[in-house]
N, C-alpha and C positions, 0 to 999 in steps of 0.2 A: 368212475363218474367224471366225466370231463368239466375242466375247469372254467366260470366265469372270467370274462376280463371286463373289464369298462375300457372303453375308449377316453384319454385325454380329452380330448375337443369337442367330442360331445359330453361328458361333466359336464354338470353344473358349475359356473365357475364363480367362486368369491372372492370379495373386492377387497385388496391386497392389503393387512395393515398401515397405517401411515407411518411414516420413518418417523423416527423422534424427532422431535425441535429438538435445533441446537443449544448446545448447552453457553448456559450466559456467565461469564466472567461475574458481574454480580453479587454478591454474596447472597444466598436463601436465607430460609429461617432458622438452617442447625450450621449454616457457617458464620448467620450472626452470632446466632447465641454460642460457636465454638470462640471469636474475638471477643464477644463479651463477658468471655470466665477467662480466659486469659488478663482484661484489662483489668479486671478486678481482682485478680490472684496477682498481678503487679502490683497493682494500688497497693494491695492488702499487706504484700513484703517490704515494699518502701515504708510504708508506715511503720512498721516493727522497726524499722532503718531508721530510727529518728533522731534527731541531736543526742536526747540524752542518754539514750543507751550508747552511743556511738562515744558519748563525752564519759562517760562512765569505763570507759574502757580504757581512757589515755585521761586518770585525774590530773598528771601534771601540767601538761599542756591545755588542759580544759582550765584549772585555775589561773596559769601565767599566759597564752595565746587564746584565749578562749576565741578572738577573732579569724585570728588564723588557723583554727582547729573547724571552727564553724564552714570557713571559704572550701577545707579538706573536705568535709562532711558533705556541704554544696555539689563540689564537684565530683565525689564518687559517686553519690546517687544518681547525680546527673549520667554518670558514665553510665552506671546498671541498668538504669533507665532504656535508654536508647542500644545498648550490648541488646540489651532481651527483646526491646522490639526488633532490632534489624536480626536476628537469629530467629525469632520469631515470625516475620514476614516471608526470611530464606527459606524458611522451613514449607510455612503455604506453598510457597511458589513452585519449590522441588518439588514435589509429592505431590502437586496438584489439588489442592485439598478442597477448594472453591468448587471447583469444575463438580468431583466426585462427588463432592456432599450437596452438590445442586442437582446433580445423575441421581441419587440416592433421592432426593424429595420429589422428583420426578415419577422416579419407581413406584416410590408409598400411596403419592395419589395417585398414579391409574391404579395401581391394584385395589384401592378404595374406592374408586368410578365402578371397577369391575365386579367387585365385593356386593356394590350397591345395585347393580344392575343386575345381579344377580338373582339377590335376593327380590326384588320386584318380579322375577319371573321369566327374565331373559336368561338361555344358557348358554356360557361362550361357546365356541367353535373349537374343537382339541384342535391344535395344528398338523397331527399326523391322519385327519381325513379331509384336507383341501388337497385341490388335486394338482398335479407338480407345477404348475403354470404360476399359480400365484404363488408361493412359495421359492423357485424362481427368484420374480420378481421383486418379493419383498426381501431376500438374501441380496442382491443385486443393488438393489436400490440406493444404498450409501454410498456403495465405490462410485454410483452414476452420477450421483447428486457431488460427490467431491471431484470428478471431472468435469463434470457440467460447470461449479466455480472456476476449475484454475482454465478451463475454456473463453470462460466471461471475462478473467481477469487477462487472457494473454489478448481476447479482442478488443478489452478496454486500451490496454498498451498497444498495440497495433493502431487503433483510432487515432490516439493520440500523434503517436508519430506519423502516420497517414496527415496528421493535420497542420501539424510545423512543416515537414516537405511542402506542402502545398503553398503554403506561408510563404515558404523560402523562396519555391518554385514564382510564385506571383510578383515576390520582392524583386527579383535577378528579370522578369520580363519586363516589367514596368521600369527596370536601369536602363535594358536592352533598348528599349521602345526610347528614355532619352536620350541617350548613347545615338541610335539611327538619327532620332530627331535634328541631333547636333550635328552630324556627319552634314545631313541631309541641308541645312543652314550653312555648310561651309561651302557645298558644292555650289550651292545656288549664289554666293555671295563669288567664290572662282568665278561660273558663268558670266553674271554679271561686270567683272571685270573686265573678262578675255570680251565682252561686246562692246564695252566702253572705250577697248586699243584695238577694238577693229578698225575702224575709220582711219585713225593717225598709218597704221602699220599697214593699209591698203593703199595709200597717199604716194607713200616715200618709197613702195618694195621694190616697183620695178626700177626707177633709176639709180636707186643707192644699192642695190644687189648688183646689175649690170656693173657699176662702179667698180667696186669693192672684184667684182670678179677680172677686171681687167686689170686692176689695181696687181691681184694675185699670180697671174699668170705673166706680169709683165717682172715681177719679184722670182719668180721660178727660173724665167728665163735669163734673167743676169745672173743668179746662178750658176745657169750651166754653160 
């Protein structure tokens, strides 16, 4: 019995899940509530940490420095204090904890939208019967979408320095442009001049050069 195939392109095709929203730095509601049993499981041991347990422990210096035992006591907790947050913030930060448990409440409620939708009577779509196109795309779609940003981001920075050359470019013609101007003021002020010793140097040429040339030629010849 010879097998059916469906053609790709003629499927029916469905409309590609949407990529996830990005995930928000933020904290949610189980990365509040993960800092808020941390701040209070602080609280709760600094308290136990209190002078007088702390002064029960060293009677002698609690009875003769008791000031100076107090300033010790100040300053340690102060120390434990601030040790356990900044270990405690390194810790978020390494391990990502925010991001994750924001991914994590993300998860809970679609699958809650879906659960709901469900139940009213909508059934989802398995994904192993859409047909390769969409499936595809919706595999695709994060690498695109994070090319797509460092796209935006290298034509942001291209803009920008597209925009100072231009800057620059306009500063260095409008120098250019004074630069000729002044040239242009010098030459006309030479002109001016050389027409002002026309007259006097049109007067004298002919008989003071005739002069001066016999003048020369009559010094050549004693000379020789």
């Amino acid at each position: 019995m010879p097998g059916t195939t469906v053609d790709a392109e003629t499927a029916p095709l469905s409309p590609s899940p949407p990529p996830p929203p990005p995930i928000a730095e933020t904290p949610g509601p189980r990365a509040s509530k993960l800092q808020d049993v941390f701040s209070h499981a602080l609280a709760h041991t600094l308290k136990v940490c209190s002078y007088d347990n702390f002064a029960a422990c060293f009677p002698t210096p609690a009875k003769y420095v008791s000031g100076s035992l107090m300033a010790l006591w100040r300053q340690m907790v102060g120390k434990l204090e601030e040790a356990a947050k900044s270990e405690f913030d390194d810790i978020m930060k390494e391990r990502d904890v925010v991001p994750n448990l924001n991914e994590l409440d993300r998860l809970i409620t679609e699958a809650r939208k879906r659960k709901s939708r469900a139940a009213e009577g909508e059934v989802p779509i398995p994904p192993h019967t859409l047909p390769p196109l969409p499936l595809y795309i919706a595999h695709l779609a994060p690498f695109l979408q994070q090319t797509q940003s460092q796209l935006n981001a290298r034509l942001q920075t291209t803009q920008s320095q597209n925009a100072q050359l231009a800057s620059t470019i306009s500063e260095q013609r409008a120098e250019i442009e004074q630069l000729v101007s002044g040239l242009e003021e010098i030459v006309a002020d030479l002109e001016s001049a050389v027409e002002s010793l026309r007259p006097v140097v049109g007067n004298s040429s002919g008989e003071d050069i005739g002069r001066e040339t016999l003048d020369a030629e009559a010094a050549l010849s004693a000379k020789g």
